[in-house]
C-alpha positions as CSV (number, residue, x, y, z in Angstrom):
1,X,7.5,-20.8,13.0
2,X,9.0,-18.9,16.0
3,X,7.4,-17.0,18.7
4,X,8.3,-13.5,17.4
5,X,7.3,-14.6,13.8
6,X,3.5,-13.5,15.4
7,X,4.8,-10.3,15.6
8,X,6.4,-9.9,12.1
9,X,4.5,-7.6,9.6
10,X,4.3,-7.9,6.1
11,X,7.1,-8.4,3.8
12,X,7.2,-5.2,1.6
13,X,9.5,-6.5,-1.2
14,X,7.3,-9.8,-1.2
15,X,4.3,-7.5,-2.0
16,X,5.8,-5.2,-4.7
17,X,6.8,-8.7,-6.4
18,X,3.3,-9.9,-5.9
19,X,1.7,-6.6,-7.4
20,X,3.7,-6.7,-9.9
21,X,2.4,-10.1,-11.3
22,X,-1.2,-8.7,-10.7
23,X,-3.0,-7.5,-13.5
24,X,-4.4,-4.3,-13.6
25,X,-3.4,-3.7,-9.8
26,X,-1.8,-0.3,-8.2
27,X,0.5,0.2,-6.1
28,X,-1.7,2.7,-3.2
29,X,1.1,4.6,-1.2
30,X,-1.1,6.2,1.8
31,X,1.8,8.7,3.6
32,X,1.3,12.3,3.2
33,X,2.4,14.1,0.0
34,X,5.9,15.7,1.7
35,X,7.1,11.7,2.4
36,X,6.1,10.7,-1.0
37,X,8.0,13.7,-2.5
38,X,11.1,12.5,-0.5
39,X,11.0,8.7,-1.5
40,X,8.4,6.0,-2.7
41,X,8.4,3.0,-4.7
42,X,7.9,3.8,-8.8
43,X,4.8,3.5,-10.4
44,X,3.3,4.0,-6.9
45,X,0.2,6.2,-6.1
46,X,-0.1,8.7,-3.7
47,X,-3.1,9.4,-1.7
48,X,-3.0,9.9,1.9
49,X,-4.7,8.1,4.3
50,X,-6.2,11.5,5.7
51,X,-7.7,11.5,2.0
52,X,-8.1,8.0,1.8
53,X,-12.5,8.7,0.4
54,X,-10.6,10.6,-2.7
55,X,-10.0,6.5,-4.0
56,X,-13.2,6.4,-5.5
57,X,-12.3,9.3,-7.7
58,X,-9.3,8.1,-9.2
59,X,-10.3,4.1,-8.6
60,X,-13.7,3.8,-9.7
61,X,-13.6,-0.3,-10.4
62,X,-13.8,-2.2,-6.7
63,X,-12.7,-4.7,-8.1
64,X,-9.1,-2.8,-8.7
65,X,-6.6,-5.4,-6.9
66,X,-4.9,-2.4,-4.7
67,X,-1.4,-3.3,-3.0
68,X,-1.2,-0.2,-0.1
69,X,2.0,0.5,1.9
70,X,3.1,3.4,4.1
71,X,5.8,3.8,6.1
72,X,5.9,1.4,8.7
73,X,2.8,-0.5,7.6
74,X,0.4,1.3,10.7
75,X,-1.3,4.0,7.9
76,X,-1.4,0.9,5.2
77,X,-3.3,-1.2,8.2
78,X,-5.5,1.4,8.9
79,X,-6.0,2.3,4.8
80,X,-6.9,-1.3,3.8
81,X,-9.6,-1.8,6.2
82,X,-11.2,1.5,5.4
83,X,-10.7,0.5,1.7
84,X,-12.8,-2.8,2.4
85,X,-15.2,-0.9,4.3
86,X,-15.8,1.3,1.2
87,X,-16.1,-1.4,-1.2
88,X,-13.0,-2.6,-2.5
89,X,-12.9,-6.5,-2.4
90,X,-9.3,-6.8,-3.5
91,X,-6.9,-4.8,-1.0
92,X,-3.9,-5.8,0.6
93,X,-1.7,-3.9,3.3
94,X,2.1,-4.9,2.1
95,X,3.9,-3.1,5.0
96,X,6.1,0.0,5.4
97,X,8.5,1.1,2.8
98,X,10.9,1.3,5.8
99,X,11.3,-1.9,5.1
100,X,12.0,-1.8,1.2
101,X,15.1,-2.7,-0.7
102,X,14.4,-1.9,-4.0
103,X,14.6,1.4,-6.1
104,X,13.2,4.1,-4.6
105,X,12.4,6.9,-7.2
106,X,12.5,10.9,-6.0
């Protein structure tokens, strides 16, 4: 491990591979509606981070395994502790879709 490795953030296209092996999990995209319309990864959710309490309405189970991901992985940071603060025991912040190689559906 080298020095700057502390200051690495989470590998995007690692998550999306692990969420994709997860049963029953969703893929939580927290940017604002206009940057979702531009560009986010498919099968992806979108609700803001600014909405962030509207979760319980469309992911009633806490027990949903949530992968969340924004743009640079600061909204998704700030998402997934909310998100444990409000009960969900399976949430994991998987970066910023800067950071993404994979298809990105429009």
């Amino acid at each position: 491990m080298y020095f700057f490795d502390l200051f690495k953030g989470p590998d995007i296209d690692q998550g999306v591979e692990e969420y994709k092996h997860v049963s029953g999990a969703i893929l939580l995209d927290v940017r604002t509606p206009d940057e979702y319309r531009e560009g986010h990864i498919p099968s992806s959710q979108n609700i803001p981070l600014q909405t962030i309490e509207k979760v319980k309405s469309a992911i009633k189970d806490p027990a949903t395994p949530l992968f969340v991901y924004c743009y640079s992985g600061s909204r998704s940071a700030q998402a997934t502790a909310v998100l444990k603060r409000m009960g969900y025991t399976h949430v994991k912040n998987i970066g910023g879709i800067a950071g993404y190689t994979g298809r990105v559906a429009v």
